[in-house]
C-alpha positions as CSV (number, residue, x, y, z in Angstrom):
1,X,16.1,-0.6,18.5
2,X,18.4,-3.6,17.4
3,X,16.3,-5.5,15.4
4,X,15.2,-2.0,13.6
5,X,19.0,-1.7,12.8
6,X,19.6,-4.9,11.7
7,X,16.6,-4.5,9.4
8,X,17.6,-1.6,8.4
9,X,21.4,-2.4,7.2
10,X,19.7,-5.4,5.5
11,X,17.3,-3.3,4.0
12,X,20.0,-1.7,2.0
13,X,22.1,-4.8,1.2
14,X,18.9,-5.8,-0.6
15,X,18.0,-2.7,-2.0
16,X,21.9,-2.1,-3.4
17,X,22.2,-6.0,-4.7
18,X,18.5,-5.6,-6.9
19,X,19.6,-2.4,-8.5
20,X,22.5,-4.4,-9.7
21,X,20.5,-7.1,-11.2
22,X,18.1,-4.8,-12.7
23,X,20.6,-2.6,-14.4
24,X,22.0,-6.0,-15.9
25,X,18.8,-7.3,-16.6
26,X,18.6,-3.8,-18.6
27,X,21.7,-5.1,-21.3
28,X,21.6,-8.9,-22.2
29,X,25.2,-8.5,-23.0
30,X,25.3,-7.5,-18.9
31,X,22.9,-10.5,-17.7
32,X,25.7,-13.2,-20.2
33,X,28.8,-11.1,-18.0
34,X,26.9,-11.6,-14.6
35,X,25.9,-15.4,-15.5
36,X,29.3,-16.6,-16.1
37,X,31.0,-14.2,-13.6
38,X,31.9,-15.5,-10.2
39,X,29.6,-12.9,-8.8
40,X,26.7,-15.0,-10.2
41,X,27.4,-17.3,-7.3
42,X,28.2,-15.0,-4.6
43,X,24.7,-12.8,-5.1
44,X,22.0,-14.7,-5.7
45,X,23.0,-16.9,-2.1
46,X,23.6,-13.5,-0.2
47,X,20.7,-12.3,-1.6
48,X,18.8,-15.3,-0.4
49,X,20.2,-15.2,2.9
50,X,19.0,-11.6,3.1
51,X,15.7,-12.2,1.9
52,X,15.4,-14.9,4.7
53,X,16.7,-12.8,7.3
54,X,14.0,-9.9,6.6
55,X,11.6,-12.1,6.8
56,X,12.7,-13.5,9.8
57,X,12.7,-10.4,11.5
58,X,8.7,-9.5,10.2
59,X,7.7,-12.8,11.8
60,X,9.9,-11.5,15.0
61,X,7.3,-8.3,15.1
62,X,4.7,-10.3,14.2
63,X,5.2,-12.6,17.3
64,X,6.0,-9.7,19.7
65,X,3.2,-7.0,18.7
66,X,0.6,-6.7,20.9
67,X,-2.5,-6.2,17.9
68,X,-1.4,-9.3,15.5
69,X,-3.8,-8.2,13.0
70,X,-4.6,-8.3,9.4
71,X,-1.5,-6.5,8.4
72,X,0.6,-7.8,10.2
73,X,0.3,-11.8,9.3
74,X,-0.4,-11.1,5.7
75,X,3.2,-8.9,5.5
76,X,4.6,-12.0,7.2
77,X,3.0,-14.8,5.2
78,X,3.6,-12.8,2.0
79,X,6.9,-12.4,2.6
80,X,7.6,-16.2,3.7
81,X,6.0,-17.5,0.2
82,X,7.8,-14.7,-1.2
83,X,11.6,-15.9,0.1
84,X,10.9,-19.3,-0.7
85,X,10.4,-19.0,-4.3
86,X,13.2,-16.4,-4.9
87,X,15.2,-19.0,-3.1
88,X,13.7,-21.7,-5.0
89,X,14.4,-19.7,-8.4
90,X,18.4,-19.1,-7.2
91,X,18.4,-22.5,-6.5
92,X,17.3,-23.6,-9.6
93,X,19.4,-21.2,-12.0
94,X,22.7,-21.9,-9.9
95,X,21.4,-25.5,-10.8
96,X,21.1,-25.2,-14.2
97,X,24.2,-23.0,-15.0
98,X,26.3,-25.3,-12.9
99,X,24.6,-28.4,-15.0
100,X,25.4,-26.5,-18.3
101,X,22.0,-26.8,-19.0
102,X,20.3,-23.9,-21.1
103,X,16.6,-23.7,-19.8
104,X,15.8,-23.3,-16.3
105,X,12.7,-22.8,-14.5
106,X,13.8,-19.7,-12.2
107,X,12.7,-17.1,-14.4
108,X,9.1,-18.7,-13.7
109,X,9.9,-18.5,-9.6
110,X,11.1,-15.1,-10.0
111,X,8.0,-13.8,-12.0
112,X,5.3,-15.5,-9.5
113,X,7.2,-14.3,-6.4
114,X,6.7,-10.6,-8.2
115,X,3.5,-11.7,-8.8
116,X,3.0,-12.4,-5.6
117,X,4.8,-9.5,-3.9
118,X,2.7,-6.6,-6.2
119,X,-1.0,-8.6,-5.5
120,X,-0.2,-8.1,-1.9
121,X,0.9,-4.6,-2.5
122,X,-3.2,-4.1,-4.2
123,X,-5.1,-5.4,-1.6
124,X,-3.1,-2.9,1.2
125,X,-3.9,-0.4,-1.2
126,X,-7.4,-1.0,-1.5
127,X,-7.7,-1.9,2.5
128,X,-6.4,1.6,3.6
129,X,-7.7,3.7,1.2
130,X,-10.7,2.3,2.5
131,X,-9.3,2.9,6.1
132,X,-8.3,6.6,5.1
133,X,-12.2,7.0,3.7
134,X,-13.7,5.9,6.9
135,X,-11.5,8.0,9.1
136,X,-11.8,11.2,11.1
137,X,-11.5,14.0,8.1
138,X,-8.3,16.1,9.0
139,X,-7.3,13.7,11.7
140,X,-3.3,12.2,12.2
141,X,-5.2,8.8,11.5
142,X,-6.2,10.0,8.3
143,X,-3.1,11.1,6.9
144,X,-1.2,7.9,8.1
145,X,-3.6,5.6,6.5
146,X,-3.2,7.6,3.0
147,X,0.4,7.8,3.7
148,X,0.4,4.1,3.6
149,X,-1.8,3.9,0.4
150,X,0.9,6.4,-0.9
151,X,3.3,3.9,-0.5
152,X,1.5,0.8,-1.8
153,X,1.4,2.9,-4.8
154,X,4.5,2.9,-5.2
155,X,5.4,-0.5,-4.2
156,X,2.6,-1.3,-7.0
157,X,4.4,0.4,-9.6
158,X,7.9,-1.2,-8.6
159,X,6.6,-4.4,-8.6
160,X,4.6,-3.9,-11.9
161,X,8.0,-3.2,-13.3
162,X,10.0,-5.9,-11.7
163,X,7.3,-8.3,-13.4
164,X,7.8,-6.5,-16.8
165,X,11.0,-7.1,-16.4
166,X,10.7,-10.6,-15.8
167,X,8.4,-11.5,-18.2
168,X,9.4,-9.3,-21.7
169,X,13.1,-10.4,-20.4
170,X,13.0,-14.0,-19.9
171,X,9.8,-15.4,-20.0
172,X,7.9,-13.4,-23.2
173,X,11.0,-12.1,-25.2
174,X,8.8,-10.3,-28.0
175,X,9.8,-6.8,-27.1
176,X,13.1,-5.8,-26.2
177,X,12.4,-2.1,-25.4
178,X,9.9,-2.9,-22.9
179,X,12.1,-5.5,-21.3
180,X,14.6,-2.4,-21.0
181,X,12.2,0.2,-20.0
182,X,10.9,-2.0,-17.0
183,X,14.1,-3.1,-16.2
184,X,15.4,0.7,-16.2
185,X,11.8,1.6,-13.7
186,X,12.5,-0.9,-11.4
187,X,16.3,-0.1,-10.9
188,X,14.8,3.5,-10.4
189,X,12.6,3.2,-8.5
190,X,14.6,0.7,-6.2
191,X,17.1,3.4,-5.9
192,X,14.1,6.2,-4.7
193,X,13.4,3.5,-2.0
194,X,16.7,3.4,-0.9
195,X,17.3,7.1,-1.3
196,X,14.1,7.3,1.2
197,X,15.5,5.1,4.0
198,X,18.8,7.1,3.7
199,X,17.9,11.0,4.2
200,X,17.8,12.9,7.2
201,X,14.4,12.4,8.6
202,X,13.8,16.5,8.6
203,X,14.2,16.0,4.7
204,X,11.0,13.5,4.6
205,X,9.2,16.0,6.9
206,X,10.0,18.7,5.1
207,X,8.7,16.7,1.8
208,X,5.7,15.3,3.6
209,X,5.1,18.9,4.3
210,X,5.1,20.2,1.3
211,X,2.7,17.7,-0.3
212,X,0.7,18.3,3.0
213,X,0.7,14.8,4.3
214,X,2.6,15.4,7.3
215,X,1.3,14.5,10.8
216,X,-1.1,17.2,12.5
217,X,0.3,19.1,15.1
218,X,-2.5,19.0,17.8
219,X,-3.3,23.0,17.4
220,X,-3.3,22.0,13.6
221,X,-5.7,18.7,14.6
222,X,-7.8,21.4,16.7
223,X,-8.4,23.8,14.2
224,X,-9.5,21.2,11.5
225,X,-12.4,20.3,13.6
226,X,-15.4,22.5,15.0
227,X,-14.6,22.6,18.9
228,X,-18.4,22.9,19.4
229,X,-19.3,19.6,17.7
230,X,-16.8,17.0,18.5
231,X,-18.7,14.5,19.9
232,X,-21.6,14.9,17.4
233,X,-18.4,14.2,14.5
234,X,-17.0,11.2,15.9
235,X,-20.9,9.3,16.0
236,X,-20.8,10.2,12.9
237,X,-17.2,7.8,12.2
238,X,-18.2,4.6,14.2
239,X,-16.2,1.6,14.5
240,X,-16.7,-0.6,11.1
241,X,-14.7,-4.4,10.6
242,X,-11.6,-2.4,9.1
243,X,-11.3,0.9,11.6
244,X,-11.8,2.6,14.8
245,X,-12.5,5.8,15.9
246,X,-9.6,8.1,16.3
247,X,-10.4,8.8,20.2
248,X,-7.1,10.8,20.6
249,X,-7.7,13.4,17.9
250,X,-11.1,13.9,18.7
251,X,-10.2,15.0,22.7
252,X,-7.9,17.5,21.3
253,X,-10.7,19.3,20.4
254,X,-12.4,19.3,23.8
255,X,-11.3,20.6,27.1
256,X,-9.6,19.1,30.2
257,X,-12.9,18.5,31.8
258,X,-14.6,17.6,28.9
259,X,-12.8,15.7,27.8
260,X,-12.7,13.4,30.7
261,X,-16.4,13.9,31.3
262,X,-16.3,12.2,27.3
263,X,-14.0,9.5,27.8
264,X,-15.8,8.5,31.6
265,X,-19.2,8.8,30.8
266,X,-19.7,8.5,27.4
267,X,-17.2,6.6,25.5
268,X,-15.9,3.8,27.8
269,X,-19.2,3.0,29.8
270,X,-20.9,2.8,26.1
271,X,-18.1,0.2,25.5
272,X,-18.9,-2.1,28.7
273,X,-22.1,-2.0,28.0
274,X,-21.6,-3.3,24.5
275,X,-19.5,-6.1,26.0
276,X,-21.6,-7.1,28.3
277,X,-24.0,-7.4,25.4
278,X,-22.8,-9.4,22.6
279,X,-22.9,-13.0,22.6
280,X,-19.1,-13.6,22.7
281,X,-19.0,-11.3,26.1
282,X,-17.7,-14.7,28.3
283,X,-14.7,-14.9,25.6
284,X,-11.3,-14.7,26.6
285,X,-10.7,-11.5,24.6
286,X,-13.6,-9.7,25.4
287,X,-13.4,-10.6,29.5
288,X,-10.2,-8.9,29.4
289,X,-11.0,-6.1,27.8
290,X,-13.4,-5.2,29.7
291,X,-11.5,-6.0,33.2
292,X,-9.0,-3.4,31.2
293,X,-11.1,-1.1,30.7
294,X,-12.3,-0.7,34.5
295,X,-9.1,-0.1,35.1
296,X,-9.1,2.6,32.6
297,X,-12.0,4.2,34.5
298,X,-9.9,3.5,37.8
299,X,-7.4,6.0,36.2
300,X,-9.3,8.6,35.1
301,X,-10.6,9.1,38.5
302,X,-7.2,9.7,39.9
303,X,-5.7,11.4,36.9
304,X,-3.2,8.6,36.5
305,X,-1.6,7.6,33.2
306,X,-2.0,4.2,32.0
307,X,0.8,1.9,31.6
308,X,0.7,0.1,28.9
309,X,3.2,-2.7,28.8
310,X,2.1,-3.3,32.5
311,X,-1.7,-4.0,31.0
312,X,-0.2,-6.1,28.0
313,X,1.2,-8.2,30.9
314,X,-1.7,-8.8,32.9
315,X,-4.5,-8.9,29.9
316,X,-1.7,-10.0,26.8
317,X,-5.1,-10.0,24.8
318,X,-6.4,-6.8,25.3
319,X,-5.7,-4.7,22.1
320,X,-6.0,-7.6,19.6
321,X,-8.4,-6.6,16.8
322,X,-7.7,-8.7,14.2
323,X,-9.6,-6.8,11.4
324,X,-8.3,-3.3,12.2
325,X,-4.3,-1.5,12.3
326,X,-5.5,-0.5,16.1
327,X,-8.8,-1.5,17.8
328,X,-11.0,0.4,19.8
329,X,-10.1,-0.6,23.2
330,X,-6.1,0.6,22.1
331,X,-7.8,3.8,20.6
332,X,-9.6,4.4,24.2
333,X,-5.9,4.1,25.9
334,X,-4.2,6.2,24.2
335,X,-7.0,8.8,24.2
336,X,-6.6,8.5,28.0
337,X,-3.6,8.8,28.3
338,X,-2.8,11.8,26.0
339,X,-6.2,13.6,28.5
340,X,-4.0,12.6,31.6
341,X,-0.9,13.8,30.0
342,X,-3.1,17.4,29.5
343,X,-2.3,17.6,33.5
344,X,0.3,15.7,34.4
């Protein structure tokens, strides 16, 4: 809960210090008043510093999450090149005004670190779209994978604009009106993505709602499925390199009993088995998910929910999947423990 604040607050200081270089960057006559201004020196190191801390605090989720995957380390690395060239680039213009020299290479920092930032932003895109087509059709997992291609969207259009900016600005000047109009998007859309972080969380719901991209309520999840063919719908979404079934909204669909009939003799013993058939079965990783996932079985027998934090500590490697947001073993827990919680 700290750490979210402390992103958060630092979130905004970011957020309120770029819409004031962009709306300069929008005038020259405002980028010659911020240059020789003593706020020239006071924002780009604070700005630095915040860059540095945000990234401080992804590798800080990075190191504690219990699936280090994909996402997760290419956020982190991103993010790391990404403060060291902005720093580099703040470095080098404080550098050069302070020199009284008249060309400095930060504009060239700046544009690569965009660069960077908004070819990060098209790979998520293309990785959960592809994530939202493999998933369950009208399942929570579903809808939070194209939420998130929803956002890289947008992250893809305020980076396009922050490299506009950069390069018509600084780097290209052949067009002043372009230079403007990017400049003008991306203090725009820097303030919507404030704006966002800011309102009452019943306003996003209500405006997730409205555009239908709001989590399933699970009589909502129930009805979007046939009740009579669940288990015949989720063989047909098997676990590829980039997903897992959604377990959890596929028992919603199933009775009590059936659904722990599902998990017990269908679902988990089909995973053992598959453990105890692949070639990497005597790994580390694999050993302890399957020791976890007799203990799963242990569970279901008594009608006991499964502590999660208590497995992490006994098998720290049993939800790592790489390759996917949540593996399969993770899916399997928290489908038995939302069954268990039917009762309990």
């Amino acid at each position: 809960m700290f750490v979210k604040a402390v992103q958060n607050i630092f979130s905004h200081l970011k957020d309120i210090q770029e819409i004031g270089v962009f709306t300069a960057m929008a005038d020259s006559r405002l980028v010659q008043l911020f240059v020789n201004s003593p706020l020239f020196i006071v924002v780009l190191p604070l700005l630095a510093f915040v860059y540095t801390v945000l990234t401080g605090i992804k590798a800080y989720y990075l190191y504690s999450a219990n699936n280090k995957n994909l996402s997760k380390w290419t956020n982190f690395i991103v993010s790391l090149i990404y403060t060291a060239l902005t720093g580099t680039a703040f470095y080098s213009a404080m550098s050069a005004i302070a020199s009284g020299q008249l060309v400095t290479v930060a504009p060239w920092f700046l544009f690569g670190a965009s660069l960077l930032m908004l070819s990060h932003q098209i790979l998520m895109l293309g990785l959960n779209s592809y994530r939202a087509f493999k998933s369950q059709p009208g399942s929570s997992q579903r809808l939070h994978f194209i939420q998130s291609s929803l956002n890289s969207i947008f992250n893809i259009g305020l980076y396009t604009a922050i490299c506009g900016a950069m390069l018509f600005s600084f780097l290209l000047p052949v067009s002043t009106t372009v230079a403007v109009s990017c400049s003008v998007l991306a203090g725009i859309l820097t303030v919507a993505n404030l704006l966002w972080r800011v309102i009452p969380d019943n306003w996003k719901q209500n405006l997730k709602s409205a555009l239908k991209l709001n989590r399933l309520s699970p009589n909502e999840e129930t009805s979007s499925h046939s009740s009579n063919g669940a288990t015949q719908q989720i063989a047909n979404f098997y676990p590829t390199l980039f997903t897992s079934p959604d377990y959890s909204s596929e028992i919603k669909t199933m009775s009590y009993m059936r659904a722990i009939t599902y998990l017990k003799n269908e679902v988990i013993p089909q995973k053992l088995t598959l453990y105890q058939e692949l070639a990497t079965s005597k790994s580390e990783k694999n050993q302890q998910k399957e020791a976890a996932l007799k203990h799963v079985l242990e569970a279901l027998e008594h009608a006991t929910p499964v502590n999660k934090e208590e497995i992490v500590k006994k098998y720290p490697r049993v939800f790592q999947s790489f390759w996917r947001e949540k593996g399969e073993t993770e899916q399997i827990f928290d489908a038995v423990n939302a069954t268990i919680g039917r009762k309990v």
